[in-house]
C-alpha positions, 0 to 999 in steps of 0.5 A: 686202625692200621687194619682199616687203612690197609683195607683203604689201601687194598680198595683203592688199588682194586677200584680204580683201574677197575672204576677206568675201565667202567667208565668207558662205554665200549662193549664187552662181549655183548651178546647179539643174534644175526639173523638170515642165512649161514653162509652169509650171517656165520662169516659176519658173526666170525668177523664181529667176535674177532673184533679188537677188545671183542665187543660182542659175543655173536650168535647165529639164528635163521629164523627171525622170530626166535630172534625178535623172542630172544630179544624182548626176553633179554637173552640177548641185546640186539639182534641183526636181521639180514634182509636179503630182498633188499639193501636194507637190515633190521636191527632189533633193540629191546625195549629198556636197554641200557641207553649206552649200550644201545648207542655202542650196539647200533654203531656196531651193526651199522659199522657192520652193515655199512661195510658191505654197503647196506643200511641198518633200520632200528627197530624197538622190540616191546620188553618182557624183562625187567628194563636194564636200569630199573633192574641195576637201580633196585639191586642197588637200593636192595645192597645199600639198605642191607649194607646201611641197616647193620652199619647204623645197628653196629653204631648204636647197639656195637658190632657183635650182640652179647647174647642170642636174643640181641643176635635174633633180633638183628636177624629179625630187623634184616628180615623185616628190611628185606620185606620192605625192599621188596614192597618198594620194588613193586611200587617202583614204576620201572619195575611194575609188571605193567611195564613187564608184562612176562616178569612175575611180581612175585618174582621181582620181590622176591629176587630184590628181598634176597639181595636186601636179605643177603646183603645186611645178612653178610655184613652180619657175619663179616661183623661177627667174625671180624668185628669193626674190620668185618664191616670194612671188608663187607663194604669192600666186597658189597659196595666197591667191587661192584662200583665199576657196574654201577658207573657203567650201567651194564656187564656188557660195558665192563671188561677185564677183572671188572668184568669178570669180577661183577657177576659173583658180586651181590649187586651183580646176582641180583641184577642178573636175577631181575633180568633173567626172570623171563630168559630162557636160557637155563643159567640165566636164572640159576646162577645168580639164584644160587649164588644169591640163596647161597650167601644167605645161608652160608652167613646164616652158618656163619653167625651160628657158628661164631654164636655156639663158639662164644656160648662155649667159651662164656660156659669156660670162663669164671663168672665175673661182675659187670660193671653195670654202667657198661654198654652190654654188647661193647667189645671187651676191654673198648669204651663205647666212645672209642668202637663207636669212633672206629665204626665211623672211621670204617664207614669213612673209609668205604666212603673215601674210597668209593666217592672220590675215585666214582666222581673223578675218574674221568669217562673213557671215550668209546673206541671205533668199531673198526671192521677188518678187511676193508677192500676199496676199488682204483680208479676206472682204466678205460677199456674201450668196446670189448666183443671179440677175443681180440678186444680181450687180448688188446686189454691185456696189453694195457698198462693201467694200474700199478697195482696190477701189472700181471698175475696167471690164473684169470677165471672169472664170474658174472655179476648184476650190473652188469659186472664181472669179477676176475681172480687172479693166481700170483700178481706183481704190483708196482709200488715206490719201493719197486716192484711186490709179489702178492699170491693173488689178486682181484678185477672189476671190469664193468662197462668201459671200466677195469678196477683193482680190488684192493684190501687195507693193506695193499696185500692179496685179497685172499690175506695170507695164513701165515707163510700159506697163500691162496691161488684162486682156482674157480668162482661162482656166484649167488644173485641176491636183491641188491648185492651178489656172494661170490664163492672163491675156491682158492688152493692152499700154497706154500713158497719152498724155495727161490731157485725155480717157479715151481719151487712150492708145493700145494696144500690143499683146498680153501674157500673164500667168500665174498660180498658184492653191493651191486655197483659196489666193491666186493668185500670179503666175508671170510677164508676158511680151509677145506681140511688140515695142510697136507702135500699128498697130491693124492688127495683131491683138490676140490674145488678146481672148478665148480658150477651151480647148477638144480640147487646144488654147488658141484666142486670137482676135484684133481688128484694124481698119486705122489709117485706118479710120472711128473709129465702127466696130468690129473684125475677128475673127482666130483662133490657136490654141497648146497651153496650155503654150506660149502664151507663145512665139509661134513655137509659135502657129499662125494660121487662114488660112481653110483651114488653120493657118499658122504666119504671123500675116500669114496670118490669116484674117478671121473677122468684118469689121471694118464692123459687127464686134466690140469691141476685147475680146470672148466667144467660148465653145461651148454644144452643139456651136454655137459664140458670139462675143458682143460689142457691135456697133461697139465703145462708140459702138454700141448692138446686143448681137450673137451671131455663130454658127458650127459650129467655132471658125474659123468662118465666123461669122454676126451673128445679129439684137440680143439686146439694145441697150446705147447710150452717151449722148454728151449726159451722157458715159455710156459703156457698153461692153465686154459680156462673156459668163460661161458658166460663172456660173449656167448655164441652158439657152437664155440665158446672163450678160453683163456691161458696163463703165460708165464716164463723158467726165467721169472726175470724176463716177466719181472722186467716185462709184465706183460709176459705175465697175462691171460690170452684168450682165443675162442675154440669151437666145442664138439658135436653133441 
């Protein structure tokens, strides 16, 4: 009796934490498929699997058939295709998915979907597997019937059979339940083959007689091992430690021990068998297969074993009368009264274990899919007709938003809309607690109105890694029907000490993308960084300008050797990658002077770095010429050069100083960094630049930020 009361104990203690997180209704690893281009579904898979709780198990197809297959065979739960000739996506639910997972699975997508200002469409995709609640349903009369079968032998014939005979012929009525659960199975209307079509009725039986079968064939051998407290802990193993699934309707709303523990149990196999009769994943079928022929023939083993050892130990002993009033099969030494007593209190104890704790734990609400990085625009500050260089420099003076007093850097991209979208490099924000460094920043500048971008949490709107930051470098844009990606080629930086503006040192290259509704606030889809950190300035910082251009996204490099003179500028290198394919750099292949190399050590020099470039830079294309634009050995020069080429690999030529642009080491001035805007008001034969100001004394900008601002001017280009 004590041993039934601790097994009691044992079950309530695993259940009932178990049974609270079964309750609730929150996804777990769901597996879901977006669908569309990898350089827009990747960085939202990314997003969905780092979710708190990690709700889904996201995967990444492009082809929107293998999708909608993977769908109706129940590989996977959903599937969100990406329409990129509209606003608008496509969300694939399979037919006879659970009900509570197709609300958590739409509320995700739509989550997803909104956040980037789009729409999801539900679509119900026909079945071909087994639906999710008649699979569960069936495993679960399967268990029950298994489980009952030996529970009511044991009550009227004892636990454990006197002789082989009586021992076959329980196997035998095991046997015969298991046939009959699988003519029910086909007769159930959830699991007729008219209601799926590709899920073989041989197989539905067959998968629904093994759970039946091994159910009633492992309480037998619990029995034959432990006797009475077997079928305790058979109903333990059968019936309680799966409870949290049946509560919830579905593994992918169960997490933590629940979760791991429902799939090795025989209710867990054979629902995961019924559903994997028409998968085409390899181990959809086969684990649960083994584990389920498994524990048929290990009890099978079992029973055998214990049976041989009895015969032993009968053939040892003196032959001894029998009291012909006595029930043959009781155990020895027990009345019938009293093991038919215990066999009850057994059942009794499954059952006071189970009901209460199922009926009354109370049903979890489901918890928000919340989406990271979340960024919202300012208000609009006025910014009056802006036409002349003039115009440009009269918007830098604004006060505007606190939120943007003054940043370095400024390059820009053109937007549908039309918009444009300018990053900045370190920006000073002024809050209630004074005044804040972020490592860069955002604007939105639209007709008659300039926007700060801003993220969740006020921060930069590349987030930090750690003590790393991000200063953008270049952007590009890809225009799609409703909503543009941006590319941000940012280089990674890292703060070295507090003495000096130039106290840090540079890590290497970064790309941030970004989506932007069109007339909506840009959101970021995901950072990720071109290769390990590393100070070597040797190594090209790819990405100090780019342009699209025939297909490709052509990223240039700048390099100069660590033991270099400090007072000279960069060497130029060229890359080039197919825009959805920019962040992984086994795809990036690397001019080498004759052609594209699929080594970055082979990159060629495109410009030396004695009288080269800044360490960020222009390149762009106007007639068929091809510019890079830059100030000739970095801040401490003083010549505006355009160097020339035919093609974008060059060779390029420094043409004569268009304009000069010095610093000043007696007042700590700095001007530095000028960039060309072709694409902001056009004219033939010239073109706009900008460059960053910025002071030794970084004093004097934090009691005036307006030190802190991009100038423009616009330089006229060389004879072609």
């Amino acid at each position: 009796m004590l041993a039934l009361l601790a097994l009691a104990a044992a079950a309530v203690a695993w259940v009932t934490p178990a049974v609270v997180a079964g309750r609730g209704v929150d996804l777990h690893r769901a597996p879901v498929l977006l669908v569309g281009p990898e350089v827009v579904a990747q960085p939202l898979a990314s997003a969905a699997a780092g979710l708190p709780g990690e709700p889904m198990d996201p995967g990444v197809v492009t082809s929107p058939r293998r999708a909608r297959d993977a769908v109706a065979r129940g590989d996977v739960v959903g599937a969100l295709v990406l329409d990129l000739r509209s606003t608008e996506d496509r969300l694939l639910i399979r037919d006879g998915l659970h009900p509570r997972v197709r609300e958590r699975v739409v509320e995700g997508t739509e989550a997803l979907s909104t956040r980037f200002g789009r729409t999801v469409e539900v679509t119900a995709v026909p079945g071909r597997a087994v639906p999710d609640v008649a699979a569960l349903r069936a495993s679960v009369v399967a268990v029950l019937a298994g489980f009952l079968l030996v529970a009511v032998m044991s009550l009227l014939w004892g636990p454990v059979p006197r002789n082989l005979v009586r021992g076959l012929v329980r196997i035998s009525l095991v046997v015969a339940l298991a046939a009959v659960a699988a003519a029910v199975a086909l007769a159930v209307p959830g699991l007729r083959p008219a209601t799926s079509p590709d899920a073989p009725p041989a197989g539905v039986a067959g998968v629904v007689a093994l759970v039946a079968l091994g159910a009633g064939l492992v309480t037998l051998a619990w029995e034959v091992l432990l006797r009475l407290h077997g079928l305790a802990l058979a109903g333990l193993l059968l019936l309680v430690l799966p409870a949290p699934l049946v509560i919830s309707g579905s593994e992918v709303l169960l997490g933590g021990p629940a979760g791991a523990v429902a799939p090795w149990t025989a209710l867990g196999a054979g629902n995961d068998a019924l559903a994997g009769l028409v998968s085409a994943e390899d181990h959809a079928l086969l684990v649960p297969m083994v584990l389920l022929v498994g524990s048929v023939v290990l009890a099978l083993i079992v029973i055998a074993l214990c049976r041989t050892a009895a015969i032993r130990a009968e053939r040892r002993l003196p032959a001894a009368g029998a009291d012909a009033g006595a029930d043959a099969s009781a155990p020895e030494g027990v009345a019938p009264a009293r093991w038919r007593a215990r066999i009850l209190v057994g059942l009794l104890a499954v059952l006071a274990v189970a009901a209460p704790v199922l009926a009354l734990t109370p049903t979890a609400d489901p918890t928000p899919l919340g989406m990271v990085s979340l960024a919202a625009s300012t208000s609009c500050t006025a910014t009056g007709s802006l036409e002349t260089p003039k115009d440009l420099n009269r918007l830098t003076r604004l006060r505007g938003s606190p939120e943007f007093q003054g940043g370095d850097i400024g390059a820009e991209t053109i937007l549908q809309g039309p918009r444009a979208v300018w990053m900045f490099g370190d920006t000073l924000r002024r809050a209630d607690g004074g005044d804040t460094l972020v490592r860069n920043s955002m604007l939105l500048l639209g007709e008659d109105c300039l926007q700060v971008v801003l993220p969740e949490n006020g921060g930069a709107v590349i987030p930090d890694r750690g003590k790393v930051g991000y200063w953008p470098m270049s952007l590009t844009t890809t225009g799609y029907p409703g909503y543009d990606l941006v590319t941000v080629f940012a280089q990674r930086v890292r703060q070295t000490g507090t003495s000096s503006v130039f106290d840090f040192e540079i890590l290497g290259p970064a790309v941030a993308t970004y989506l932007v509704p069109v007339g909506g606030t840009p959101q970021l889809l995901e950072v990720r960084d071109l290769g390990r950190d590393d100070a070597d300035t040797a190594r090209p910082m790819w990405g100090a300008a780019s342009v699209r251009a025939g297909g490709w996204l052509y990223a240039y490099g700048t390099s100069r050797p660590e033991e270099g003179e400090v007072f000279t500028g960069f060497a130029l290198h060229v890359a080039r990658v197919r825009p959805d394919e920019v962040g992984d750099l086994r795809r990036w292949r690397f001019w080498d002077g004759s052609r594209w190399s699929g080594s970055a050590e082979d990159a060629a020099t495109l410009i030396p770095y004695r009288d080269g470039v800044s360490q960020t830079l222009s390149v762009f294309e106007r007639d068929g010429t091809w510019y890079a634009f830059s100030k000739r050995d970095e801040v401490f020069g003083s010549d505006l050069v355009f160097w020339t080429a035919s093609s974008p690999t060059g060779p390029f030529t420094a043409q004569p100083p268009v304009a000069e642009l010095p610093s000043d080491g007696a007042t700590g001035q700095l001007r530095y960094m000028p960039l060309a805007h072709p694409d902001l008001l056009p004219r033939k034969g010239s073109v706009l630049v900008s460059y960053s100001r910025n002071s030794t004394d970084f004093g004097k900008v934090m009691r005036n930020p307006l030190l802190y601002r991009p100038r423009f001017l616009r330089v006229p280009l060389p004879a072609s």
